[in-house]
PyMOL Python script that loads the backbone (N, CA, C, O; Angstrom):
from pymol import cmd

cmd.read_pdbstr("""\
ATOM      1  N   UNK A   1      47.726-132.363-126.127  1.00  0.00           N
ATOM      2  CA  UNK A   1      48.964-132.495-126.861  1.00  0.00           C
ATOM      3  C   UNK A   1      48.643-133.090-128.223  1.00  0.00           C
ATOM      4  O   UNK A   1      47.845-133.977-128.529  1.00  0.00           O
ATOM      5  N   UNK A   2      49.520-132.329-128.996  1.00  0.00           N
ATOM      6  CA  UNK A   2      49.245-133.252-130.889  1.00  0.00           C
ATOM      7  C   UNK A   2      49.432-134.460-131.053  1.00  0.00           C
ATOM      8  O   UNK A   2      48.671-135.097-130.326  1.00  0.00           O
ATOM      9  N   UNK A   3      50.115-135.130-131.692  1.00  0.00           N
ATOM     10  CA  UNK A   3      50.868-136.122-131.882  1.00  0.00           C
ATOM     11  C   UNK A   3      52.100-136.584-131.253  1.00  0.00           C
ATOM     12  O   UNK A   3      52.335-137.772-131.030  1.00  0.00           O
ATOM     13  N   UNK A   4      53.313-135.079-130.815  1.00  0.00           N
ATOM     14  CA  UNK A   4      54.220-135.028-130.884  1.00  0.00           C
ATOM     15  C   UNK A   4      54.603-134.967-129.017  1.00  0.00           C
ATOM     16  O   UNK A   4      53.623-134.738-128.309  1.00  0.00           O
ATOM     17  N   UNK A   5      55.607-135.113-128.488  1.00  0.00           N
ATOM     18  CA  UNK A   5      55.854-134.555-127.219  1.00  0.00           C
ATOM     19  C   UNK A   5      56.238-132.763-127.091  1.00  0.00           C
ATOM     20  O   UNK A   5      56.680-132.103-128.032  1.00  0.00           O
ATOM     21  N   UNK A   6      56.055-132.424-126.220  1.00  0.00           N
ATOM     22  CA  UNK A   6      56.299-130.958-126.407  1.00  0.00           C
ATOM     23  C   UNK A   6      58.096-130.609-126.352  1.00  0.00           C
ATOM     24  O   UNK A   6      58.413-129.447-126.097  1.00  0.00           O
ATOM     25  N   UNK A   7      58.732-131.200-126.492  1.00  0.00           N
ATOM     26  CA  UNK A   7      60.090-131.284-126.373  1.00  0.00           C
ATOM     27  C   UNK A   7      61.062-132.128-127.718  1.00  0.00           C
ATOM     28  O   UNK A   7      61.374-133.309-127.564  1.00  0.00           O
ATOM     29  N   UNK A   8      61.365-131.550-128.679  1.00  0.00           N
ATOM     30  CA  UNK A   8      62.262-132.388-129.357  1.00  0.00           C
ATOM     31  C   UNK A   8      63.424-132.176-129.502  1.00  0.00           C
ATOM     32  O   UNK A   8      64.015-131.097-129.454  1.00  0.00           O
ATOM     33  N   UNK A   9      63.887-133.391-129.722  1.00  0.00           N
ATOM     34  CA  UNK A   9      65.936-132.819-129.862  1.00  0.00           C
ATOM     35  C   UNK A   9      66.319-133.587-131.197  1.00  0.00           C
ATOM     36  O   UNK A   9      66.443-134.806-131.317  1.00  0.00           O
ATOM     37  N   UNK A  10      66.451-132.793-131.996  1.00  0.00           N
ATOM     38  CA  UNK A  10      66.734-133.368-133.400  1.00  0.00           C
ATOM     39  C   UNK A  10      68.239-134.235-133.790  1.00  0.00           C
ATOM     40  O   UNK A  10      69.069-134.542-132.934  1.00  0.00           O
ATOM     41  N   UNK A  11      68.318-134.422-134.698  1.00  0.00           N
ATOM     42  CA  UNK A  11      69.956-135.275-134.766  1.00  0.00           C
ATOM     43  C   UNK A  11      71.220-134.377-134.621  1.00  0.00           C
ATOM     44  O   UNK A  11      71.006-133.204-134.925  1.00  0.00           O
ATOM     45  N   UNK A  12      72.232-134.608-134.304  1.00  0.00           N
ATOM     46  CA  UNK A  12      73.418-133.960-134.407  1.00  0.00           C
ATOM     47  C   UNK A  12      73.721-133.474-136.063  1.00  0.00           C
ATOM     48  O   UNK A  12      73.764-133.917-137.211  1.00  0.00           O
ATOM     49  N   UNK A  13      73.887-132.256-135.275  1.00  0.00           N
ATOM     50  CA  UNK A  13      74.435-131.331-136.738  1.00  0.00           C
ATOM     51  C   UNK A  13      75.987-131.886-136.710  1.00  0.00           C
ATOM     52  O   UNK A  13      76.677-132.246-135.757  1.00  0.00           O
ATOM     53  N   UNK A  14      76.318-131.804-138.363  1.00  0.00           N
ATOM     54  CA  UNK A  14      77.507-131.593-139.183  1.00  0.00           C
ATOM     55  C   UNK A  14      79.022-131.154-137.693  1.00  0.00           C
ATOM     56  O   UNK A  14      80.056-131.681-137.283  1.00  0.00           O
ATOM     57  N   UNK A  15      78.289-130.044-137.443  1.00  0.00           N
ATOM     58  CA  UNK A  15      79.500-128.962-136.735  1.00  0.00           C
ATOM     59  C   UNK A  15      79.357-129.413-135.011  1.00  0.00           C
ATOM     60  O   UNK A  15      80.127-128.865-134.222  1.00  0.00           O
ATOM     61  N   UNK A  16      78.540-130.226-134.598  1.00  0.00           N
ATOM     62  CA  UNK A  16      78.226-130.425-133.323  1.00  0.00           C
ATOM     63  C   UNK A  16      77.086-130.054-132.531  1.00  0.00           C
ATOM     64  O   UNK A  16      76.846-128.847-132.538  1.00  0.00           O
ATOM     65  N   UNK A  17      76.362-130.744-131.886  1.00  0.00           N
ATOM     66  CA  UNK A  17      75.070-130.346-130.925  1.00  0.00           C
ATOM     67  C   UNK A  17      73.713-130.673-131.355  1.00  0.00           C
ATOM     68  O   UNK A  17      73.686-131.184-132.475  1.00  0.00           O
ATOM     69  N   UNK A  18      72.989-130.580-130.992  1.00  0.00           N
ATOM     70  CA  UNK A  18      71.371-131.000-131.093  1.00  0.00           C
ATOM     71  C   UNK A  18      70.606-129.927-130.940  1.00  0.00           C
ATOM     72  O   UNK A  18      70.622-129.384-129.836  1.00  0.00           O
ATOM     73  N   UNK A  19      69.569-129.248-132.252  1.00  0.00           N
ATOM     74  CA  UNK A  19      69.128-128.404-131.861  1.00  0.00           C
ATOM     75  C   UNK A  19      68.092-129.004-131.415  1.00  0.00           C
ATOM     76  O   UNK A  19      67.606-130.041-131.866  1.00  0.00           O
ATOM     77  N   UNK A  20      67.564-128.114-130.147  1.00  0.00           N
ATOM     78  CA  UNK A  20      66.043-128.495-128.755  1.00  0.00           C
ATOM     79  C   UNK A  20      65.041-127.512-129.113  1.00  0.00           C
ATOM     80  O   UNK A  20      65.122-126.310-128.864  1.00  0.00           O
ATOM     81  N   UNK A  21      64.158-128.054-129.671  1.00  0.00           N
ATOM     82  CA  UNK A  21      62.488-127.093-129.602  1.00  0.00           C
ATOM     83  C   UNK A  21      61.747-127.767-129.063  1.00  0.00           C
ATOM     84  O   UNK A  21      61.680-128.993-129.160  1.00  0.00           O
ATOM     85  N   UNK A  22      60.754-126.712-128.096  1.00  0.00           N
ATOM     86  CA  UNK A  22      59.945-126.294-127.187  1.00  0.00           C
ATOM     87  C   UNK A  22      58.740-125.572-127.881  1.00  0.00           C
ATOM     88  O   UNK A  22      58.481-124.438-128.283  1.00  0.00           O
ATOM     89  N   UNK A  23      57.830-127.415-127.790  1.00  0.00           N
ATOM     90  CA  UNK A  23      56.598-126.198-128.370  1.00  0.00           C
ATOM     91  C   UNK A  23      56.463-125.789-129.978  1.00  0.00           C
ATOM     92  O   UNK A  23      55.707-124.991-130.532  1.00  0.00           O
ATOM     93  N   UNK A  24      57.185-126.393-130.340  1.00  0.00           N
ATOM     94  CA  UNK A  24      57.716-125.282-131.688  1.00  0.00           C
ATOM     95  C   UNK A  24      58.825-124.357-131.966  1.00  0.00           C
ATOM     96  O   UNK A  24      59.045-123.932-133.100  1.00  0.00           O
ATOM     97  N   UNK A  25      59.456-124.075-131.033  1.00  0.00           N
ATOM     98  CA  UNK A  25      60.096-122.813-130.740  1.00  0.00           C
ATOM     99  C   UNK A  25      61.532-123.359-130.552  1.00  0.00           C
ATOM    100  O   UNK A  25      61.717-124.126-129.607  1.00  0.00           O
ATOM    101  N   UNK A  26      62.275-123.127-131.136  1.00  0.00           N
ATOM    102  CA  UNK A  26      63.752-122.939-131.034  1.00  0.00           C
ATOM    103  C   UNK A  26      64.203-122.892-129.595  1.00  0.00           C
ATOM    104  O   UNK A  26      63.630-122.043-128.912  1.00  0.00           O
ATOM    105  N   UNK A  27      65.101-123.625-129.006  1.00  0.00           N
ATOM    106  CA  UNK A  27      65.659-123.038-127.761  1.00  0.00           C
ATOM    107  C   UNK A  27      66.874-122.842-127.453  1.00  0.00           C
ATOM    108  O   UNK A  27      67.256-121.982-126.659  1.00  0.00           O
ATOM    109  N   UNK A  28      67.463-123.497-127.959  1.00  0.00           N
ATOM    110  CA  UNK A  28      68.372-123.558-128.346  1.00  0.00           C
ATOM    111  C   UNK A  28      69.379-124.716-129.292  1.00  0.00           C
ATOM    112  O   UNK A  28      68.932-125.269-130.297  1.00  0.00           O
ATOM    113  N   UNK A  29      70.662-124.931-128.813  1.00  0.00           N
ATOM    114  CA  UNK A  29      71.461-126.056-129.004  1.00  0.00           C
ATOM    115  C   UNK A  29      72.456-126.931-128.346  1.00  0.00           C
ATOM    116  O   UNK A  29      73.664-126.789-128.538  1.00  0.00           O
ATOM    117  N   UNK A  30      71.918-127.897-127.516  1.00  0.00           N
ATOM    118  CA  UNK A  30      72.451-128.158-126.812  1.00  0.00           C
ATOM    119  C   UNK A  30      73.830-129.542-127.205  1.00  0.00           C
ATOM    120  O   UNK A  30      73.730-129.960-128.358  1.00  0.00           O
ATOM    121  N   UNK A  31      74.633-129.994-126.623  1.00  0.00           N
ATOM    122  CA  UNK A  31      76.005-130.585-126.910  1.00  0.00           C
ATOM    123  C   UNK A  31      75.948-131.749-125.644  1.00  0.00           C
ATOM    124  O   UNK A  31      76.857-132.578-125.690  1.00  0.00           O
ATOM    125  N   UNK A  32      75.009-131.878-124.572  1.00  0.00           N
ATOM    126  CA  UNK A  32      74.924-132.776-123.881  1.00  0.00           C
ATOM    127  C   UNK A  32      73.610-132.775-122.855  1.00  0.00           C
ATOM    128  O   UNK A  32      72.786-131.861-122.844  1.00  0.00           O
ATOM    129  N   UNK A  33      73.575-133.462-122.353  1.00  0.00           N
ATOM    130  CA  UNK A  33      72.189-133.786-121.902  1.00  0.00           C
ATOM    131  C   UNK A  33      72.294-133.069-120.408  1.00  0.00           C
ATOM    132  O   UNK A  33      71.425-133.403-119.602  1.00  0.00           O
ATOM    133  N   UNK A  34      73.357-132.044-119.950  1.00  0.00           N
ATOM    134  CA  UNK A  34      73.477-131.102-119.053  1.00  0.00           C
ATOM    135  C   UNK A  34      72.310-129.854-119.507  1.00  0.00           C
ATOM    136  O   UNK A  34      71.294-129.316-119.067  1.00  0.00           O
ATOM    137  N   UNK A  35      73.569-129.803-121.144  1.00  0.00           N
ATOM    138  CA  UNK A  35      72.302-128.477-122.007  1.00  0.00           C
ATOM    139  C   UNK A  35      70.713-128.246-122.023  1.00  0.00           C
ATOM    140  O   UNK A  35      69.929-127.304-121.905  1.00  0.00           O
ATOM    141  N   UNK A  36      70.670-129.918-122.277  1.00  0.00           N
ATOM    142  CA  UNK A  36      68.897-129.866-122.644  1.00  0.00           C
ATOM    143  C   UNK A  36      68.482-129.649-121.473  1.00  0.00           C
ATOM    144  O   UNK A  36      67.705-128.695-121.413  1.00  0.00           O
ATOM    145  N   UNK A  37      68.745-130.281-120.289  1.00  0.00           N
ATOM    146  CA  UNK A  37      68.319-129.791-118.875  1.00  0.00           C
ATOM    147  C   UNK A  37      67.961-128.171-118.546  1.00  0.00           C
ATOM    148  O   UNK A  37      66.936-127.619-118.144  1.00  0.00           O
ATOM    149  N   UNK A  38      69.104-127.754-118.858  1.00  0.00           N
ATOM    150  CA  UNK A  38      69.334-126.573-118.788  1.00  0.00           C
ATOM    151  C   UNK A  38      68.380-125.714-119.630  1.00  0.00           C
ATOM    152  O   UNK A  38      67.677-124.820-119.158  1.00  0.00           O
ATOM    153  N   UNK A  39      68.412-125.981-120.595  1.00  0.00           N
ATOM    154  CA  UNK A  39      66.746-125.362-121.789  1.00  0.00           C
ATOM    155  C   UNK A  39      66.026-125.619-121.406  1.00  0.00           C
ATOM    156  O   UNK A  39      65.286-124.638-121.333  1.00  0.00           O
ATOM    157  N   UNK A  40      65.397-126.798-120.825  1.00  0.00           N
ATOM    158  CA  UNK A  40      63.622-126.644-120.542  1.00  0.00           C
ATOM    159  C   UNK A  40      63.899-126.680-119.358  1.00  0.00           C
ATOM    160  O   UNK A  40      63.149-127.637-119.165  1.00  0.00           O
ATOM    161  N   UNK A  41      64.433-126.437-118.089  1.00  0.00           N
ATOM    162  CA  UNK A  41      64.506-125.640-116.891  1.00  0.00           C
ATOM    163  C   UNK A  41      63.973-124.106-117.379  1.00  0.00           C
ATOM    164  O   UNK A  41      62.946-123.534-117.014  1.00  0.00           O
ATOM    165  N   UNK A  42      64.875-123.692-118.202  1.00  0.00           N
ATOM    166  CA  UNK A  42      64.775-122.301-118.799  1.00  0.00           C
ATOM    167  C   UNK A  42      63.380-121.690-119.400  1.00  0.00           C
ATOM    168  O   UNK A  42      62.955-120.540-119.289  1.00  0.00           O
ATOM    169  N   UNK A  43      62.735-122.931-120.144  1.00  0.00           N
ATOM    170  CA  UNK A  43      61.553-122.825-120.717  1.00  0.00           C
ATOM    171  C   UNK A  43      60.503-123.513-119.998  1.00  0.00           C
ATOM    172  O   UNK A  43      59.511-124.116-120.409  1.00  0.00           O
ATOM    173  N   UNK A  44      60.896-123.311-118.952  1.00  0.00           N
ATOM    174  CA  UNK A  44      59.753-123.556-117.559  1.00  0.00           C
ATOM    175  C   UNK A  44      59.200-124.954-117.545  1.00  0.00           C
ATOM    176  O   UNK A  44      58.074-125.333-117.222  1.00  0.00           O
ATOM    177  N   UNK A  45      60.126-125.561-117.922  1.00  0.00           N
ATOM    178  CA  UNK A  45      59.189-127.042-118.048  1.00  0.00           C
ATOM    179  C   UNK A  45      59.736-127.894-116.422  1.00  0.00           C
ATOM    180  O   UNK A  45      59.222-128.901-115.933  1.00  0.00           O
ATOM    181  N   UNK A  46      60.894-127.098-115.877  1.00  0.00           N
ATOM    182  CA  UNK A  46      61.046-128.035-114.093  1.00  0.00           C
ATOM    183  C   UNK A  46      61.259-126.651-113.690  1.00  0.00           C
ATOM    184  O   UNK A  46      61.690-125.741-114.398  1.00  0.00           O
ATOM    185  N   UNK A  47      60.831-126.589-112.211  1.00  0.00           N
ATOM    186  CA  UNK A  47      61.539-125.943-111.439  1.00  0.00           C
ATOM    187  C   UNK A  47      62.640-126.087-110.906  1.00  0.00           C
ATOM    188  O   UNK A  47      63.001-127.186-110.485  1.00  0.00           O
ATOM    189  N   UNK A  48      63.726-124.501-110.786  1.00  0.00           N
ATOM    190  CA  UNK A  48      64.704-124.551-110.168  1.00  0.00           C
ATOM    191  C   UNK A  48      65.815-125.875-110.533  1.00  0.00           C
ATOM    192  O   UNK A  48      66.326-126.119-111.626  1.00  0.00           O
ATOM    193  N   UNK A  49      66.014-126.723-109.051  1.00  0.00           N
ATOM    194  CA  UNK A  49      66.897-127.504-108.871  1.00  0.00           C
ATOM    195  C   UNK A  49      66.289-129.163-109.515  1.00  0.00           C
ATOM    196  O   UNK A  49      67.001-130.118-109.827  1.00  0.00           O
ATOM    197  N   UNK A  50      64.661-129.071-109.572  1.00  0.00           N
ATOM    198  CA  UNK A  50      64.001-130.708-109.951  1.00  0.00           C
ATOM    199  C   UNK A  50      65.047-131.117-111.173  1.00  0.00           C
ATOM    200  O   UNK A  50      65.550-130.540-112.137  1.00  0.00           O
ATOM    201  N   UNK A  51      65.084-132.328-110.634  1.00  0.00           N
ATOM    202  CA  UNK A  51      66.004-132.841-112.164  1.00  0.00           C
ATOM    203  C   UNK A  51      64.777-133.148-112.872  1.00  0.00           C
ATOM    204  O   UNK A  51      63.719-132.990-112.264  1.00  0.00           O
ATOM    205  N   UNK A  52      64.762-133.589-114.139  1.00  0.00           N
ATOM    206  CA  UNK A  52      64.624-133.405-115.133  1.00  0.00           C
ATOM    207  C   UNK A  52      65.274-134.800-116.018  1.00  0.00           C
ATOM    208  O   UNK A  52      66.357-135.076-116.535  1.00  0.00           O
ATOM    209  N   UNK A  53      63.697-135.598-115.828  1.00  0.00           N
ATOM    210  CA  UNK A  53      63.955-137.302-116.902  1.00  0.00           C
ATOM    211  C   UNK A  53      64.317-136.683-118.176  1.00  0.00           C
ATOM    212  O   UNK A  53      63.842-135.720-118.778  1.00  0.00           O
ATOM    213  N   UNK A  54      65.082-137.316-118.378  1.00  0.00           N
ATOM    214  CA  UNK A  54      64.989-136.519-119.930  1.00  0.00           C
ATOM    215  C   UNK A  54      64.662-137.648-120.619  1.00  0.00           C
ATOM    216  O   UNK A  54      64.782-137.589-121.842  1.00  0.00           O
ATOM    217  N   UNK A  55      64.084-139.174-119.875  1.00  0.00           N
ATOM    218  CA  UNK A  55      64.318-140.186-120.522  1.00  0.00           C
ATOM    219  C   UNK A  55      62.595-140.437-120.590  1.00  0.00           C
ATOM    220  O   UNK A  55      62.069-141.528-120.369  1.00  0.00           O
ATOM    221  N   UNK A  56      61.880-139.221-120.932  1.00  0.00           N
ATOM    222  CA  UNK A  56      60.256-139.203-120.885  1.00  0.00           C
ATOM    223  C   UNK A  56      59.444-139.382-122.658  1.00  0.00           C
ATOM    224  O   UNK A  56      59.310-138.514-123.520  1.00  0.00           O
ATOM    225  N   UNK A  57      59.111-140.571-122.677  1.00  0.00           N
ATOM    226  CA  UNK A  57      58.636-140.194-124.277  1.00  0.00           C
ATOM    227  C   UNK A  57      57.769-139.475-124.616  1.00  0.00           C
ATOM    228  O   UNK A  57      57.461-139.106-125.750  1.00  0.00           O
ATOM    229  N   UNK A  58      56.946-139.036-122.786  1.00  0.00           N
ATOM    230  CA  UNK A  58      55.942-138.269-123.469  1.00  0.00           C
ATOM    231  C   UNK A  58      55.995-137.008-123.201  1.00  0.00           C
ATOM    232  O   UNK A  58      55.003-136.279-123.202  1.00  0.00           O
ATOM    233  N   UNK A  59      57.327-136.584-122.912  1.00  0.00           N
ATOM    234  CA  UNK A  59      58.258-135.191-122.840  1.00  0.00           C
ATOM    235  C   UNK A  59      58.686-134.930-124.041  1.00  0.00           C
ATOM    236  O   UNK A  59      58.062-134.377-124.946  1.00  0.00           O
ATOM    237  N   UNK A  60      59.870-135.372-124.050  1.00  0.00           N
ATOM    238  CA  UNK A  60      60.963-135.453-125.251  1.00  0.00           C
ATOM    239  C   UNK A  60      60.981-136.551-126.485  1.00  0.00           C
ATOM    240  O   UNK A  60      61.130-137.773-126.462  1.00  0.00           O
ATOM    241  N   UNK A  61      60.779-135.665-127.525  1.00  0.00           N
ATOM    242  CA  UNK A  61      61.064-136.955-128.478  1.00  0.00           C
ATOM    243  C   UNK A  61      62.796-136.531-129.182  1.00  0.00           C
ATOM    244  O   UNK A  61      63.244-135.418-129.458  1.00  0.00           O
ATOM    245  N   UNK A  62      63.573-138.144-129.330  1.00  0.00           N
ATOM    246  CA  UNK A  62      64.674-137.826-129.907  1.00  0.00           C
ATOM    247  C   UNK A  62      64.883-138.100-130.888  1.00  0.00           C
ATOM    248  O   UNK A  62      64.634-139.285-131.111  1.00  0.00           O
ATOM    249  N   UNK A  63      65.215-137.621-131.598  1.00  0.00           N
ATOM    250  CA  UNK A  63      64.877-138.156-133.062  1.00  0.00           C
ATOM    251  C   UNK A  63      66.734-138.303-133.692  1.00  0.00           C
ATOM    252  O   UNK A  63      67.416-137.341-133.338  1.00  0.00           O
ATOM    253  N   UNK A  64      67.246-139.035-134.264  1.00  0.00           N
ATOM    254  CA  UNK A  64      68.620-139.709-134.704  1.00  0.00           C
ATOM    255  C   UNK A  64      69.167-139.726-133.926  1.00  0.00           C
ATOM    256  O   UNK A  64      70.185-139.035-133.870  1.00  0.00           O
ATOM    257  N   UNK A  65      68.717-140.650-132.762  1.00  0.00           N
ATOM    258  CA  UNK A  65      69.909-140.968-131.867  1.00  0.00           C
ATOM    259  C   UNK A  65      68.801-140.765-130.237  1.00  0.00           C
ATOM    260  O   UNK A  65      67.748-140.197-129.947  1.00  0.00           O
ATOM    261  N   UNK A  66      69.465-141.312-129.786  1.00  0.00           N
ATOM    262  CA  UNK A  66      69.144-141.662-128.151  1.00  0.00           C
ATOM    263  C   UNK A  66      69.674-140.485-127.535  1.00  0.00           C
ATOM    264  O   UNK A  66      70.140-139.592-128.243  1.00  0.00           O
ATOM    265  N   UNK A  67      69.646-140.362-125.878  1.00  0.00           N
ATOM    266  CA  UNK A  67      70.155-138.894-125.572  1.00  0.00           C
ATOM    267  C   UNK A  67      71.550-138.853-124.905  1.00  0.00           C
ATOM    268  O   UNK A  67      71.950-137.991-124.122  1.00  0.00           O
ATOM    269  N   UNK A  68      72.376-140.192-125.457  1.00  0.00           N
ATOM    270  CA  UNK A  68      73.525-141.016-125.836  1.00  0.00           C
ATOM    271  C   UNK A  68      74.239-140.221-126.710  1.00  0.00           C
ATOM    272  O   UNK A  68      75.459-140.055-126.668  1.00  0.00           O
ATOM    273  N   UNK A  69      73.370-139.664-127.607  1.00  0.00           N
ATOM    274  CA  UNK A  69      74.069-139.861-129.099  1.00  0.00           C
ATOM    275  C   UNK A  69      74.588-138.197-128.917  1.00  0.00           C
ATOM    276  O   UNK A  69      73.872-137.513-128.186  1.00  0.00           O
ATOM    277  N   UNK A  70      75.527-137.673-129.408  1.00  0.00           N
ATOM    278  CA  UNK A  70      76.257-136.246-129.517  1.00  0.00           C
ATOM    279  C   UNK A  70      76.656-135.707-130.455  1.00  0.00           C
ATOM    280  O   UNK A  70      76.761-134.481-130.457  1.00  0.00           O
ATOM    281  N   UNK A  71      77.081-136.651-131.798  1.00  0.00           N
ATOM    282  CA  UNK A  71      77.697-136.786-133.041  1.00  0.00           C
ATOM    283  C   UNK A  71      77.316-137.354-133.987  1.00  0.00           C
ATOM    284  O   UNK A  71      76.995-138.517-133.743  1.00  0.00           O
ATOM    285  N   UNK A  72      77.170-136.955-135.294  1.00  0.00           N
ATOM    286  CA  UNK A  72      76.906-138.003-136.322  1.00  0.00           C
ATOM    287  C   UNK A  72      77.832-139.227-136.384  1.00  0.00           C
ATOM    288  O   UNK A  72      78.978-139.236-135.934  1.00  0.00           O
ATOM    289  N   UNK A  73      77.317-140.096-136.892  1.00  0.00           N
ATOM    290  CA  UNK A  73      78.016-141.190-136.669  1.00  0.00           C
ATOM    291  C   UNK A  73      79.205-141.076-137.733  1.00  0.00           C
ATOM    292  O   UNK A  73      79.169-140.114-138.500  1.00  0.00           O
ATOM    293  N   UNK A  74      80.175-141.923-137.824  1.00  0.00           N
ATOM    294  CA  UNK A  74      81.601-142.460-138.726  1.00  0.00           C
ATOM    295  C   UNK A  74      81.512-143.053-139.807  1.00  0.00           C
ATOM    296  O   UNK A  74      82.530-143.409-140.401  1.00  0.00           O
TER     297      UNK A  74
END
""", "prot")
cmd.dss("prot")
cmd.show_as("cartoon", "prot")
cmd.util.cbc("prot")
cmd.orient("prot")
């Protein structure tokens, strides 16, 4: 692995959600921490039903905000 975790979820956009890359790769945009589950299930990172820490630093990095955060702030 580089520097980075293979999983990032960047800050909340303007209009709503967090975009999630995998790897590099776009996966989508997720709006809650159901979504991101749901993307790297998708991008083979758990099988099936395994939940899925999302609270792994050396999984996911989150960058503006915790996996708390949904919105820019006020």
């Amino acid at each position: 692995m580089s520097g980075h975790p293979p999983v990032i979820v960047y800050p909340p956009s303007p209009t709503g959600g967090r975009r999630v890359t995998v790897r590099g790769q776009i996966v989508g945009l997720a709006h809650g921490r159901g979504e991101v589950a749901s993307l790297l299930r998708r991008a083979g990172l758990a099988e099936g039903a395994d939940e899925i820490d999302l609270d792994q630093p050396e999984l996911i990095e989150w960058r503006g905000g915790d996996l708390d955060t949904w919105s820019e702030p006020s």
